[in-house]
Backbone as a ProteinNet text record, in pm:
[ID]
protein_1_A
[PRIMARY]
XXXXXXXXXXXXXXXXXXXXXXXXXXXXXXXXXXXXXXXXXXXXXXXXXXXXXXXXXXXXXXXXXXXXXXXXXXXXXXXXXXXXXXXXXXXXXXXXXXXXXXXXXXXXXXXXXXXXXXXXXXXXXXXXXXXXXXXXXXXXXXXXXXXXXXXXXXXXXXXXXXXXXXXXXXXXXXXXXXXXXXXXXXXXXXXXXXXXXXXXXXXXXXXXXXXXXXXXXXXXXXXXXXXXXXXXXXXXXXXXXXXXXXXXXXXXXXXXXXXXXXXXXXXXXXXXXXXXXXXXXXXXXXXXXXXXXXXXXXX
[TERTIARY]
2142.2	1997	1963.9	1876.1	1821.4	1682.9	1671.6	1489.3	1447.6	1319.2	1229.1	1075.3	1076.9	949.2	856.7	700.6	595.5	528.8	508.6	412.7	232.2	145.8	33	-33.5	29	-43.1	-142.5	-213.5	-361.9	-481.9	-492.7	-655	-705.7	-827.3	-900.2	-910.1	-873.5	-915.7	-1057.6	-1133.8	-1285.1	-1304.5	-1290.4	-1333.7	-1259.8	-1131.5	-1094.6	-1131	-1152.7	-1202.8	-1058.3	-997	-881.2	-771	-656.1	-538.8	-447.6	-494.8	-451.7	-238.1	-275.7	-121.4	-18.5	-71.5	14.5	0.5	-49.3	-46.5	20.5	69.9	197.7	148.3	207.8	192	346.3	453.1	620.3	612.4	691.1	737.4	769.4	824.5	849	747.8	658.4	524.9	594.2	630.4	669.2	528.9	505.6	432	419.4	331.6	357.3	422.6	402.2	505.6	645.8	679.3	841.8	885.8	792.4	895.8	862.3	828.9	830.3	955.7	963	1061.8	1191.8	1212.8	1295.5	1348.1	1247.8	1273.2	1313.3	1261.3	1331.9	1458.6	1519.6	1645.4	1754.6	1674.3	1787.8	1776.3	1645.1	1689.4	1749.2	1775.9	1862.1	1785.3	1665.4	1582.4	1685.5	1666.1	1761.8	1710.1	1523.6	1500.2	1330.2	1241.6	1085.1	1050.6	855.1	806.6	698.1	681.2	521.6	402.6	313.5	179.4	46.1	44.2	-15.8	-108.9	-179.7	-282.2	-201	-229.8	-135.7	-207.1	-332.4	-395.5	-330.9	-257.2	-176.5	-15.6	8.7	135	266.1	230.6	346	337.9	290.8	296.5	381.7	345.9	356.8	535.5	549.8	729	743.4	756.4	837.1	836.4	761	746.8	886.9	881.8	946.5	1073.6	1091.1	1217.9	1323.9	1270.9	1344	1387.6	1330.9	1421.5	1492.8	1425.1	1489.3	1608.3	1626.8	1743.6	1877.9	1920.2	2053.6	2109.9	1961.4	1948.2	1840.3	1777.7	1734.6	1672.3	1683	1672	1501.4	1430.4	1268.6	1215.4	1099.7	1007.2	864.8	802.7	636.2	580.4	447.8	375.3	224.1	167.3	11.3	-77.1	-160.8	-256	-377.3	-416.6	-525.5	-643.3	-730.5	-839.6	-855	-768.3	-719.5	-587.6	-507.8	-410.1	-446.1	-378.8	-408.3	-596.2	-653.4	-782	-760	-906.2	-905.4	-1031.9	-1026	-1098.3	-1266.4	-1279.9	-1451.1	-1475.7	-1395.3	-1445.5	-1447	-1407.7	-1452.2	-1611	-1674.4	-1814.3	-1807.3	-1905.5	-1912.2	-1927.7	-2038	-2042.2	-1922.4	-1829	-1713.4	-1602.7	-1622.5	-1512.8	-1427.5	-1424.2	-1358.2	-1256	-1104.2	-981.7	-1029.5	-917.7	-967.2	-937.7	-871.2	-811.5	-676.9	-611.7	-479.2	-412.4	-441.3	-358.1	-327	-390.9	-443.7	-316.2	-313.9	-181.6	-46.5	-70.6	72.8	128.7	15.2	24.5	40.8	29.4	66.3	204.3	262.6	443	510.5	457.8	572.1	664.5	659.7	778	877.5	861.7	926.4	997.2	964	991.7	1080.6	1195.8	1286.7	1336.4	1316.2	1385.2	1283.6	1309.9	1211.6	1172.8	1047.7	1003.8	883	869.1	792.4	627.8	532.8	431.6	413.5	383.9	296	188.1	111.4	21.5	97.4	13.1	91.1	60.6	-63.5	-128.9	-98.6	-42	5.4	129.6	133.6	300.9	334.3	431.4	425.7	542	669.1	752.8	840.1	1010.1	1149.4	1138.8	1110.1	1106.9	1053.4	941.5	841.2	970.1	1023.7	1091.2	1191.8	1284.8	1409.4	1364.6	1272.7	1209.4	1173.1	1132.7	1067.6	1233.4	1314.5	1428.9	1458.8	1513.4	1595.6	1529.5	1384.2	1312.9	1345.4	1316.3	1358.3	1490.7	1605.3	1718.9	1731.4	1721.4	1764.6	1670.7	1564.4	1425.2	1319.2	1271.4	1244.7	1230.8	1126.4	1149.4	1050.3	1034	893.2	804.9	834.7	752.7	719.9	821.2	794.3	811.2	698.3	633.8	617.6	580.1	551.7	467	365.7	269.5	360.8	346.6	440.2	269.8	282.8	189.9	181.9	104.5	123.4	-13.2	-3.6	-63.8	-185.6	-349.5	-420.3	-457.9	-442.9	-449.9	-371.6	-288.1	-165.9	-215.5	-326.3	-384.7	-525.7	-578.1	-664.1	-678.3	-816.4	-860	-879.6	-871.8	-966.5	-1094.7	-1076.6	-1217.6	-1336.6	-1292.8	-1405.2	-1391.4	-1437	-1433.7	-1346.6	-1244.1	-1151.4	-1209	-1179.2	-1151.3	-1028.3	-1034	-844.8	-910.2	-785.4	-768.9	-711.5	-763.3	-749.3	-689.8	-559.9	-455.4	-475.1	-497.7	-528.1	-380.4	-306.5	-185.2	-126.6	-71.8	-20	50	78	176.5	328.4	373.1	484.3	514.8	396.9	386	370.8	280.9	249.3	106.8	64.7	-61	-174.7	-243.7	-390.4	-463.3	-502.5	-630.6	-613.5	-709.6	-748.1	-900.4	-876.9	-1033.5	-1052.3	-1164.7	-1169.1	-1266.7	-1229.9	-1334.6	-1371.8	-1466.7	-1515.6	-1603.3	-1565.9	-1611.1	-1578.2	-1458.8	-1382.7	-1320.5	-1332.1	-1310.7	-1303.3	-1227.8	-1200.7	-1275.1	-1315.9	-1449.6	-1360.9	-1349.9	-1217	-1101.6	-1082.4	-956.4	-970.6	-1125.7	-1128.4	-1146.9	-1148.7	-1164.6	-1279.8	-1372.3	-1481.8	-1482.3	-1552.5	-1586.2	-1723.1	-1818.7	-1905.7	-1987.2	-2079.6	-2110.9	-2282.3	-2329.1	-2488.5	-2505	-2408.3	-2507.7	-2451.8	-2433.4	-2411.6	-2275.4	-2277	-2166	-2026.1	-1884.7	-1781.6	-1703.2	-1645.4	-1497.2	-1370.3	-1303.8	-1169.7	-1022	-918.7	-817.3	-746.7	-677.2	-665.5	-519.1	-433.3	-349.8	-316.6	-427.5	-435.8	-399.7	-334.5	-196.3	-316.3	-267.8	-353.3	-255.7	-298	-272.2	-282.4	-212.5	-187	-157.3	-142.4	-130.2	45.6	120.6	247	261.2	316.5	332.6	477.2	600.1	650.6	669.8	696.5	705.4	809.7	813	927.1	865.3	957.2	876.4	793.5	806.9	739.5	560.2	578.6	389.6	324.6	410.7	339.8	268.5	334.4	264.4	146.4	122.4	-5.7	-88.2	-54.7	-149.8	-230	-146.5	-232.5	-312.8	-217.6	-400.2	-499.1	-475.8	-603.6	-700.1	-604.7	-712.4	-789.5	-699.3	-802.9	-897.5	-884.5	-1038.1	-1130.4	-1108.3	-1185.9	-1193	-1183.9	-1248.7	-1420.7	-1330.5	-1429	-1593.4	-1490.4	-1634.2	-1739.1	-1634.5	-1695.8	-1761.4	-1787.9	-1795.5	-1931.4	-1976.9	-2162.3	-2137.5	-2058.7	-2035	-1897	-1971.6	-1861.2	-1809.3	-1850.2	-1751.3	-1615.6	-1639.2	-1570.1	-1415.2	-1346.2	-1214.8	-1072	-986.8	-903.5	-796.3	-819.9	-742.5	-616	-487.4	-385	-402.3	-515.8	-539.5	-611.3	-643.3	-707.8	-566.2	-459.5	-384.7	-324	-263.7	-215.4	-277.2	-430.3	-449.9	-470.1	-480.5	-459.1	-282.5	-182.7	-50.2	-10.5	-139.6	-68.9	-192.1	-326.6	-386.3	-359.7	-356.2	-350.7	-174.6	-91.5	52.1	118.8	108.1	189.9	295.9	263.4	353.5	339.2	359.1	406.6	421.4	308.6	365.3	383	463.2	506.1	480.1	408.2	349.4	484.5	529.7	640.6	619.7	637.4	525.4	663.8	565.3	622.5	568.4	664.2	542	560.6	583.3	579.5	423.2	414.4	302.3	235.8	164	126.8	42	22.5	-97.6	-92.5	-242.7	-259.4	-361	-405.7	-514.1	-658.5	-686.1	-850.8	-940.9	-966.4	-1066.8	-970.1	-1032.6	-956.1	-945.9	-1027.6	-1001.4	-840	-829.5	-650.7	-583.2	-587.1	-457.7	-374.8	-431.3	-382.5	-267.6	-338.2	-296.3	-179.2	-175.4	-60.3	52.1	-4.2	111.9	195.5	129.9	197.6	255.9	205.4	346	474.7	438.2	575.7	635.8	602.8	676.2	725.5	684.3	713.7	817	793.7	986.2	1042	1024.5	1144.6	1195.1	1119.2	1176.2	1297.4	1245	1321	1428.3	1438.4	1553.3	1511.2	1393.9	1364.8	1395.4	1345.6	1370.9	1462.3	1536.9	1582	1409.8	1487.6	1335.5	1327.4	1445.7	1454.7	1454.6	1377.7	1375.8	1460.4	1482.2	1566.1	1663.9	1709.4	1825.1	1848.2
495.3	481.6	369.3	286.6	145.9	132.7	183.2	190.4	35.5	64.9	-68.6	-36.1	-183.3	-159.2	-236.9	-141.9	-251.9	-264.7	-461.9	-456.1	-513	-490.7	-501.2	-588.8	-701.2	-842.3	-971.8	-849.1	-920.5	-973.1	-890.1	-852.4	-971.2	-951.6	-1086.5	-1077.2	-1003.2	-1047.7	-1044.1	-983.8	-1003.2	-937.5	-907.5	-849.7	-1003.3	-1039.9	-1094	-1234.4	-1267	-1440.5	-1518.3	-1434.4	-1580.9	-1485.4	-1577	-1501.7	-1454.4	-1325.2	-1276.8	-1258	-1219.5	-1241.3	-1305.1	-1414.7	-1544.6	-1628.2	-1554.5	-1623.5	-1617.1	-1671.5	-1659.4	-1583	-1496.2	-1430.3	-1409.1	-1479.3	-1489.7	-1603.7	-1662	-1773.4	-1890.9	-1876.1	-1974.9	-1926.2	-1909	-1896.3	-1776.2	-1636.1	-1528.3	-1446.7	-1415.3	-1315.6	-1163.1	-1108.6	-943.8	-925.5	-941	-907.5	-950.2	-1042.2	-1077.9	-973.8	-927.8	-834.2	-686.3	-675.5	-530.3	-568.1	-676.3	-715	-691.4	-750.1	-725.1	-576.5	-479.3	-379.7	-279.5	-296.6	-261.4	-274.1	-436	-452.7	-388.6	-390.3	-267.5	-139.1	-134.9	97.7	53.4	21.4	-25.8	-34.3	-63	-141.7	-213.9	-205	-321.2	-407.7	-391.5	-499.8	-478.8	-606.5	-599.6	-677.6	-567.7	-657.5	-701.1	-802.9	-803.8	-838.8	-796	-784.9	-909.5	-1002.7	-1071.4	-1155	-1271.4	-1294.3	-1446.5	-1449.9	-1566.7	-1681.1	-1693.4	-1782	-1836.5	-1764.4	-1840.4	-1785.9	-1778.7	-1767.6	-1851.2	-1983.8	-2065.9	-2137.3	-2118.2	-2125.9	-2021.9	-1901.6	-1762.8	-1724.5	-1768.8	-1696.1	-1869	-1979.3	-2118.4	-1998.8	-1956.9	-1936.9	-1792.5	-1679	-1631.3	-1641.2	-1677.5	-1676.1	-1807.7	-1880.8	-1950.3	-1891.3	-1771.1	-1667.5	-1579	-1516.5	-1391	-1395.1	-1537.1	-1558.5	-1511.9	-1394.6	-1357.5	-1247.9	-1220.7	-1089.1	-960.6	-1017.1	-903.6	-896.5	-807.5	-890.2	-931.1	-980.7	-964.8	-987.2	-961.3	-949.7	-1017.4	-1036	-1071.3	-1052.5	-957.2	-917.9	-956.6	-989	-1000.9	-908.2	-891.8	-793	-838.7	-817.2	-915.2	-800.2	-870.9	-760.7	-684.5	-777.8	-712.3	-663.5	-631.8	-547.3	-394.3	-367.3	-191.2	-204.5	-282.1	-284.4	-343.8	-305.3	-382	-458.7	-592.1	-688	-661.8	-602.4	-528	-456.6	-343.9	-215.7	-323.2	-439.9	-479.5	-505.9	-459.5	-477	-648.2	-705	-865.4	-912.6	-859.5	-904.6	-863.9	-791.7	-762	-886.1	-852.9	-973.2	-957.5	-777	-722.2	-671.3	-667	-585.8	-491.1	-389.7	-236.8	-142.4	-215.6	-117.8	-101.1	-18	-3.8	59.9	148.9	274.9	135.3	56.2	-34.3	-135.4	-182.3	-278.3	-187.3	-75.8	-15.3	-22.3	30	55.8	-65.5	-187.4	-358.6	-357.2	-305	-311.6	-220.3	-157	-53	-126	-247.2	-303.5	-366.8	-373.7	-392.9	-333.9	-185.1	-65.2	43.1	62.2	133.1	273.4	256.1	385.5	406.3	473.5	525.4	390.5	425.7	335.3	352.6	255.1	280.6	181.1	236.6	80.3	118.1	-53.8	-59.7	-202.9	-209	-335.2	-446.8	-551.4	-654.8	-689.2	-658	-712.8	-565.8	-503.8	-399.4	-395.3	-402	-367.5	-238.6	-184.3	-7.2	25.7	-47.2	-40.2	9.4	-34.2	-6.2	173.4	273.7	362.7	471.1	411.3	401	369.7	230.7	227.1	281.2	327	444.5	522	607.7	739.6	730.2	659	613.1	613.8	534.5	510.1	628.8	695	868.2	944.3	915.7	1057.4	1014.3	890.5	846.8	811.3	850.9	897.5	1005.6	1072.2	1232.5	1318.7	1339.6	1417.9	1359.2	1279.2	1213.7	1319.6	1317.8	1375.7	1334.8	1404.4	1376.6	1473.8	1567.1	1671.6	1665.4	1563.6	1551.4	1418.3	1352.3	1219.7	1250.4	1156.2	1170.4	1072.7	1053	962.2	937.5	816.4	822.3	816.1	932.4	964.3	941.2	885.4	762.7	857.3	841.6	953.3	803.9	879.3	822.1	725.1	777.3	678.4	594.8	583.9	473.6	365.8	384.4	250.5	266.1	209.1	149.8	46	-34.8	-164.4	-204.3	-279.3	-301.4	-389.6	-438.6	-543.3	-492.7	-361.4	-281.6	-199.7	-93.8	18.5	-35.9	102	95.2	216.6	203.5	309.9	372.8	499.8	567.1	714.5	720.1	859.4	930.3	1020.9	1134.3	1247	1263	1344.4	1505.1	1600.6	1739.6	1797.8	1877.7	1906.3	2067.2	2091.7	2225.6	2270.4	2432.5	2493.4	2447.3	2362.3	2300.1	2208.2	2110.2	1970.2	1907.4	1930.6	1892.7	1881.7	1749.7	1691	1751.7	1818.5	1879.8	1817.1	1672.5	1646.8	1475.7	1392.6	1282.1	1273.4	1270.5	1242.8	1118.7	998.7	903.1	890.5	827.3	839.1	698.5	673.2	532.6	510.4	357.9	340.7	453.8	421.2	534.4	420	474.4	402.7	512.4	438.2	521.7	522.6	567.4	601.4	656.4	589.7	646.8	713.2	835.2	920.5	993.9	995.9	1038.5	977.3	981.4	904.4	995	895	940.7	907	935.9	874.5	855.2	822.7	841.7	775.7	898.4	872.3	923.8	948.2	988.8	1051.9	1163.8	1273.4	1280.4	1130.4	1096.2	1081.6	1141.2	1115.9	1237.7	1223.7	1338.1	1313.7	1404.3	1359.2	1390.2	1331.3	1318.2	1340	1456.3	1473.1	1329.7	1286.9	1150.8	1164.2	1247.6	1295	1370.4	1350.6	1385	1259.6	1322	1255.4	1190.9	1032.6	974.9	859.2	811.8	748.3	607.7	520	404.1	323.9	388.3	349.7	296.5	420.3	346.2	486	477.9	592.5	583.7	721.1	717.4	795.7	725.3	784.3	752.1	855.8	863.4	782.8	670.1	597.7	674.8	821	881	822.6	841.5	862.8	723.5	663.6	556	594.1	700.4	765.5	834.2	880.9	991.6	864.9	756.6	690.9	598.9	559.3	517.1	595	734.9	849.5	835.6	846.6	840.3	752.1	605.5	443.2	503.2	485.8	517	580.9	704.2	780.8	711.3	676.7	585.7	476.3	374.2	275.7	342.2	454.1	496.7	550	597.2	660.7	560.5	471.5	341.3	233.1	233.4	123	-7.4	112.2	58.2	11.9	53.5	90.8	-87.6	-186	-311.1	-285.5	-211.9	-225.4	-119.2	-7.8	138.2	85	149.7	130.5	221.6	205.7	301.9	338.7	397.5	428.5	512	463	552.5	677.7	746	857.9	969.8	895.8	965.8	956.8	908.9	987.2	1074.3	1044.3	1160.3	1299.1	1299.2	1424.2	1521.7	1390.4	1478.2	1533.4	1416.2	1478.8	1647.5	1629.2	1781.3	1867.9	1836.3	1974.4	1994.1	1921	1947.9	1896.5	1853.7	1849.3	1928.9	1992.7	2091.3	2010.6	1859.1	1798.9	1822.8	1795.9	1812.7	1686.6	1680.4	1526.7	1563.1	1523.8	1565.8	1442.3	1467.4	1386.3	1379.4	1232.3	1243.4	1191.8	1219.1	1182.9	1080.1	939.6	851.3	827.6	795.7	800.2	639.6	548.9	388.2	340.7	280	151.8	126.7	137	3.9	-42.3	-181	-268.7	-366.6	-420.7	-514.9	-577	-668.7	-764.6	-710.2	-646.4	-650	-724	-756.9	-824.2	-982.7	-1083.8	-1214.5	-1197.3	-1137.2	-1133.9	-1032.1	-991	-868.6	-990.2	-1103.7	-1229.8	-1231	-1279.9	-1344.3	-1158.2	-1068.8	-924.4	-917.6	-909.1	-875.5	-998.7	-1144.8	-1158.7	-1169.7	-1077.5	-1043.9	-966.5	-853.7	-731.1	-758.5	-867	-931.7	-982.9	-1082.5	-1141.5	-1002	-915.8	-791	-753.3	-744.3	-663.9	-735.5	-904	-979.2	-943.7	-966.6	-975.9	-843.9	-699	-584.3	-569	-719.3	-693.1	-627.7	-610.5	-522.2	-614.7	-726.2	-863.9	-970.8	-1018.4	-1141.7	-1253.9	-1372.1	-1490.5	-1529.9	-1596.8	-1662.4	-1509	-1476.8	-1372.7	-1352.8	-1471.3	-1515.1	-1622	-1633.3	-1719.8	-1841.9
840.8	827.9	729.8	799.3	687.6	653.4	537.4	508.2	525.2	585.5	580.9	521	452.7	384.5	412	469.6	503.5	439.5	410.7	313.5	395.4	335	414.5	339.6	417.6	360.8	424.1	520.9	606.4	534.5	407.3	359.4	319.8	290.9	267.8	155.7	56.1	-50.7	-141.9	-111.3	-91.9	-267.2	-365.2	-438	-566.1	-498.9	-604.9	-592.3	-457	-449.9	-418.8	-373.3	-351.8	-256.4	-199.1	-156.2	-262.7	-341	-449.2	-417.7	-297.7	-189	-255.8	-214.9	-298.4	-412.3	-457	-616	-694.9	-768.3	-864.2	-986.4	-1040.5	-1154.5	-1263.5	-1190.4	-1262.5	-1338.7	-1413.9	-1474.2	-1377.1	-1253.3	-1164.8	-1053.8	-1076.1	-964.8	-868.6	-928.8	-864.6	-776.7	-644.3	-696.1	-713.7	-682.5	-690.1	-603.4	-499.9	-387.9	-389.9	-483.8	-517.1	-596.2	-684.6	-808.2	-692.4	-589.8	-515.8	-411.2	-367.9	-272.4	-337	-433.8	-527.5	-599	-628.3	-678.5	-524.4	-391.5	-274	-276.2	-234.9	-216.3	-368.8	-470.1	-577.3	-529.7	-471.5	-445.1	-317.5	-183.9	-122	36.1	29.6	163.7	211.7	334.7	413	473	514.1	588.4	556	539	520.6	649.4	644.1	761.8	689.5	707.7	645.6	788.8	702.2	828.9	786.1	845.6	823	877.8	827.5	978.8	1025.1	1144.5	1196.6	1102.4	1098	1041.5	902.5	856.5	725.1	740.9	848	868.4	840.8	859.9	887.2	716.9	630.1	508.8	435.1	484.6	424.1	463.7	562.3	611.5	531.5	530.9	448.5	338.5	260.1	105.1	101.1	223.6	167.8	234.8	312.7	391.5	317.4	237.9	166.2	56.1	3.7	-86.4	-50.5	53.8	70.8	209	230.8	326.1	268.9	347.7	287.2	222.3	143	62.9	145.7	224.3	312.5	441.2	498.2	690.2	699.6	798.5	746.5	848.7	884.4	993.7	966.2	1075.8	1057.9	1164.7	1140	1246.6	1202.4	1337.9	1290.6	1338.2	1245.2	1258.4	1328.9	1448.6	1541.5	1533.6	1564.4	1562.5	1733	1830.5	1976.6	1984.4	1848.7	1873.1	1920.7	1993.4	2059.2	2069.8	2128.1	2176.1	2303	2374.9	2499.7	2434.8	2469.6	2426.4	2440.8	2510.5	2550.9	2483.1	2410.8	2281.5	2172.1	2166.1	2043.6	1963.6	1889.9	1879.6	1845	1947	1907	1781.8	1705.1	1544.1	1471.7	1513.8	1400	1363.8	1203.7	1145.6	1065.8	1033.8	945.1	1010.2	948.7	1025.4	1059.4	1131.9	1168.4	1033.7	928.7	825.8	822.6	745.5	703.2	789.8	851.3	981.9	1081.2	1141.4	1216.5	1185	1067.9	1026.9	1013.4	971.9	1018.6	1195	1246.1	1339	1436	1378.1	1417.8	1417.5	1329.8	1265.6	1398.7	1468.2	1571.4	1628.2	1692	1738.5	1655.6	1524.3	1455	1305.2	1343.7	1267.4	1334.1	1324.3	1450.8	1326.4	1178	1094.1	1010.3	944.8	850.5	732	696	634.1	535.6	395.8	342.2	339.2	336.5	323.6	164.5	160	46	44.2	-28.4	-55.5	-105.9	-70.8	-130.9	-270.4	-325.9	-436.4	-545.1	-555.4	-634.4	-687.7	-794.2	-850.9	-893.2	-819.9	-883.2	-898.6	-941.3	-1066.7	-968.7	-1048.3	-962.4	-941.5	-1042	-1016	-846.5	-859.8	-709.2	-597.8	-615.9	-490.1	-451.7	-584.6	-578.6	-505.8	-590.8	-530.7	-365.3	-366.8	-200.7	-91.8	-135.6	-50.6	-40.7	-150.5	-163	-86.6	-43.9	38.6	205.4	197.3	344.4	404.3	320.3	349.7	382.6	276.3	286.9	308.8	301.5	358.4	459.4	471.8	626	775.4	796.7	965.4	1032	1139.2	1256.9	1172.5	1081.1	998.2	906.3	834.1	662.1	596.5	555.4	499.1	354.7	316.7	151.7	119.7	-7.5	-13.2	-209.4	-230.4	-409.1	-516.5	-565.2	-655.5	-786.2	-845.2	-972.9	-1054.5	-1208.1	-1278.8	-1292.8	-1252.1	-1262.4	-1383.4	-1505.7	-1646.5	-1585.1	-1573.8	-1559.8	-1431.6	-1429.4	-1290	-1308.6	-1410.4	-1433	-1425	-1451.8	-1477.3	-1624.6	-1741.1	-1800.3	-1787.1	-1647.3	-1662.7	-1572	-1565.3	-1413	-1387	-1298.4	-1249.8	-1125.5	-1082.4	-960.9	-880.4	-744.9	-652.9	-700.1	-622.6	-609.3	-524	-466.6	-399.1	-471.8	-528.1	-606.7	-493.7	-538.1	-414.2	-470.2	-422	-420.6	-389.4	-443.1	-432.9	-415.8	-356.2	-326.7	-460.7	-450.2	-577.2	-537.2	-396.3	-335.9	-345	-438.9	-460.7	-304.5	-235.6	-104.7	-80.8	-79	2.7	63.2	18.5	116.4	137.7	47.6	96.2	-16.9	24.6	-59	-75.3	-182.6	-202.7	-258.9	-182.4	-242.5	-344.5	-512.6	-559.7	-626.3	-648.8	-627.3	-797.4	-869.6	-1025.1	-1069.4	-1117.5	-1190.1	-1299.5	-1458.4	-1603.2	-1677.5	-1776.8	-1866.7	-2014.3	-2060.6	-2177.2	-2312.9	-2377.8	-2475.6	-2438.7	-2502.4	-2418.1	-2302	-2184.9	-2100.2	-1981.2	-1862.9	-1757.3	-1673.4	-1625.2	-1580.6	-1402.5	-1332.2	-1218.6	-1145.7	-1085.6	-1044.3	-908.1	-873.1	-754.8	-748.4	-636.2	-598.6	-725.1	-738.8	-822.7	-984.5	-978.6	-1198.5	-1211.5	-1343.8	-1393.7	-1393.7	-1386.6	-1379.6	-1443.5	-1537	-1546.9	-1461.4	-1485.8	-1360.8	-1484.5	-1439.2	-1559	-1518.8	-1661.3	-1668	-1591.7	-1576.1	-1521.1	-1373.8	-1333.3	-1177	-1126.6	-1000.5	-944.6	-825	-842.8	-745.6	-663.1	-504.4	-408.2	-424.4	-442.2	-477.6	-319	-238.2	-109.9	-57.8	-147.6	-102.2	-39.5	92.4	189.4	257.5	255.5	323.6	469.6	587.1	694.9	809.4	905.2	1004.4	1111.5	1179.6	1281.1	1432.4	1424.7	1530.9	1489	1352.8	1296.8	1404.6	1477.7	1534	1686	1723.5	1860.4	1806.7	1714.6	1619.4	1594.1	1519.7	1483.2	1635.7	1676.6	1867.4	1903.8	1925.6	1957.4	1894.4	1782.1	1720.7	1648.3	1646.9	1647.5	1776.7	1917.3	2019	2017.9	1961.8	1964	1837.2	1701.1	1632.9	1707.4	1782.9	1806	1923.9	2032.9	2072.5	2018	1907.2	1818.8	1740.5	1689.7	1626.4	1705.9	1787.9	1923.8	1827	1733.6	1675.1	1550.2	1518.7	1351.3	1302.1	1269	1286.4	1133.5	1056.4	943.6	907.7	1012.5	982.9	1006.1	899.6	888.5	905.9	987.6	1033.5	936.5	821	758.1	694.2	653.5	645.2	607.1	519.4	467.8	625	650.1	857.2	898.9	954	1015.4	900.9	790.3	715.9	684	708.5	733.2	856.2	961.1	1085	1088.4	1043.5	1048.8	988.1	900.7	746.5	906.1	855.6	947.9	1135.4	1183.7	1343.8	1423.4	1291.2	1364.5	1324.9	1211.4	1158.1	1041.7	1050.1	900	780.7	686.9	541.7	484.1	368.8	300.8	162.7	108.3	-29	-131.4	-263.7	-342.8	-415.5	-410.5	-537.4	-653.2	-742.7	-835.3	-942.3	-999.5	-1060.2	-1174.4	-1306.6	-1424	-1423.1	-1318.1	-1348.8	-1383.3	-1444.3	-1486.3	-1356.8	-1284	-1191.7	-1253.2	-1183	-1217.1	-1114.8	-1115.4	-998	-1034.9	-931.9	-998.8	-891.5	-929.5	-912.7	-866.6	-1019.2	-1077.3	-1084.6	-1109.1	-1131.3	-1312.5	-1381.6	-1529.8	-1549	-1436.1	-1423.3	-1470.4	-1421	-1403.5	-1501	-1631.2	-1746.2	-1811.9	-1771.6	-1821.5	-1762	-1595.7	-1521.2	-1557	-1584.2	-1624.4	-1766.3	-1854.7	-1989.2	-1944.9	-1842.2	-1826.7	-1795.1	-1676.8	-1588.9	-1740.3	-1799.6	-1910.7	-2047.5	-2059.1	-2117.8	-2039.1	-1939.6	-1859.1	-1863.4	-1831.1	-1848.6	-1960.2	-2077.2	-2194.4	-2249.7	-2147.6	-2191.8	-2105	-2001.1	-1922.9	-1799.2	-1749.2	-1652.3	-1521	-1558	-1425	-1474.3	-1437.5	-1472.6	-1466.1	-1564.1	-1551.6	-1466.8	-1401.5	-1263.9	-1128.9	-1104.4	-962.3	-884.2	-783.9	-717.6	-739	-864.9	-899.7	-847.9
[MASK]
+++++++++++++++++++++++++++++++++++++++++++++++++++++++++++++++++++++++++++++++++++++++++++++++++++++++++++++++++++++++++++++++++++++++++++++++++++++++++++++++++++++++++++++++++++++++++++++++++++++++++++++++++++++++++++++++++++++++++++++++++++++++++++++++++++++++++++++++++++++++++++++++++++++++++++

């Protein structure tokens, strides 16, 4: 068995103003997605796909296939807005992807074992990817997935309020529910969140969804059913988005699966906001310095 890891590297970017993707944040213009590529091939990935738009494609495989020739097998798929559509359900004004289920669900021909996604613009530490490989070796099925659960303090912003899915958890450490919660900061030693009806606090330690998910390549027949019935439903609606948290809860309530929160006490951080930049890359230069990365990445 050879884990593969998808990373989901379509998005536009829209909050941060740029292809946050590819931006360098290492000493030799590394980016986030190098120190995750990297922390894969140590827990022992054997092969990445990335999902991307053709439109910056032939830039995007020069940049990585000139590193990662040798050290790990690799793929590229594009995410079209007529993948798994028939060109007529598309609503004419739409210009937005279909969402994240949607780019997984781009990767099927090129996903044959179990596998993990993650974002491209997130760093969520070698620990995350151990943990991730070990479940999709040895626990893995058509029944049992896992989502890697990161302690909410530990993924913040300082320059803004973040989203996060706040994961609801069994006495089994197993998945019931996500709740997304939206301008969520932290106010001295507490973390708040808020929505219509004011202000909440949120325990700073509730285990939240960072969007790194592992799954068995069946989840790709579950997720087709049911883009199909969201595009049907959406036919009006040009911004609604097909998201990984919609099939994972149809998998736990109407298949009878099981996703198990594994929980990581790594750091993440990512860039947001464009004021994240200068931050994320003191951390990178902080692990170099403790030995966590070599300076040179790829040697």
């Amino acid at each position: 068995m050879k884990p593969t890891l998808v990373i989901l590297a379509a998005g536009m970017a829209s909050r941060y103003g740029s292809q946050k993707q590819t931006e360098g944040f290492g000493p030799n213009g590394e980016t986030i997605m190098d120190y995750s590529i990297y922390d894969a091939i140590k827990a022992g990935f054997k092969k990445v796909v990335f999902i991307i738009r053709k439109d910056f494609a032939e830039p995007f495989k020069a940049n990585f296939e000139k590193k990662l020739n040798g050290k790990i097998e690799t793929d590229y798929v594009f995410q079209e807005m007529d993948s798994y559509v028939e060109k007529d359900k598309i609503p004419a004004d739409r210009t937005k992807p279909w969402g994240t289920a949607h780019a997984v669900l781009c990767s099927e021909t090129s996903v044959s074992d179990p596998f993990a996604v993650i974002n491209a613009d997130d760093f969520y530490g070698f620990d995350a990817f151990k943990k991730a490989h070990d479940f999709l070796v040895n626990e893995t099925s058509d029944k049992k997935a896992a989502i890697i659960g990161y302690k909410l303090q530990n993924t913040l912003s300082e320059h803004g309020t973040v989203s996060r899915g706040v994961c609801e958890v069994d006495e089994n450490g197993n998945l019931l529910s996500i709740t997304e919660r939206t301008k969520i900061y932290r106010e001295g030693e507490k973390v708040f969140f808020e929505d219509e009806n004011g202000k909440h606090e949120v325990p700073a330690n509730s285990s939240v969804s960072m969007n790194f998910w592992c799954f068995s390549p069946s989840i790709f027949g579950l997720s087709e059913k049911l883009f199909h019935e969201f595009v049907e439903k959406n036919s009006n609606n040009i911004k609604a988005e097909f998201f990984i948290p919609i099939v994972a809860d149809h998998f736990i309530k109407n298949n009878g699966g099981s996703i198990e929160v594994v929980s990581t006490s790594a750091q993440w951080f990512g860039v947001t906001y464009k004021e994240d930049a200068p931050s994320v890359k003191e951390k990178l230069e902080t692990l170099i310095q403790n030995g966590s990365y070599p300076k040179s990445l790829w040697g």
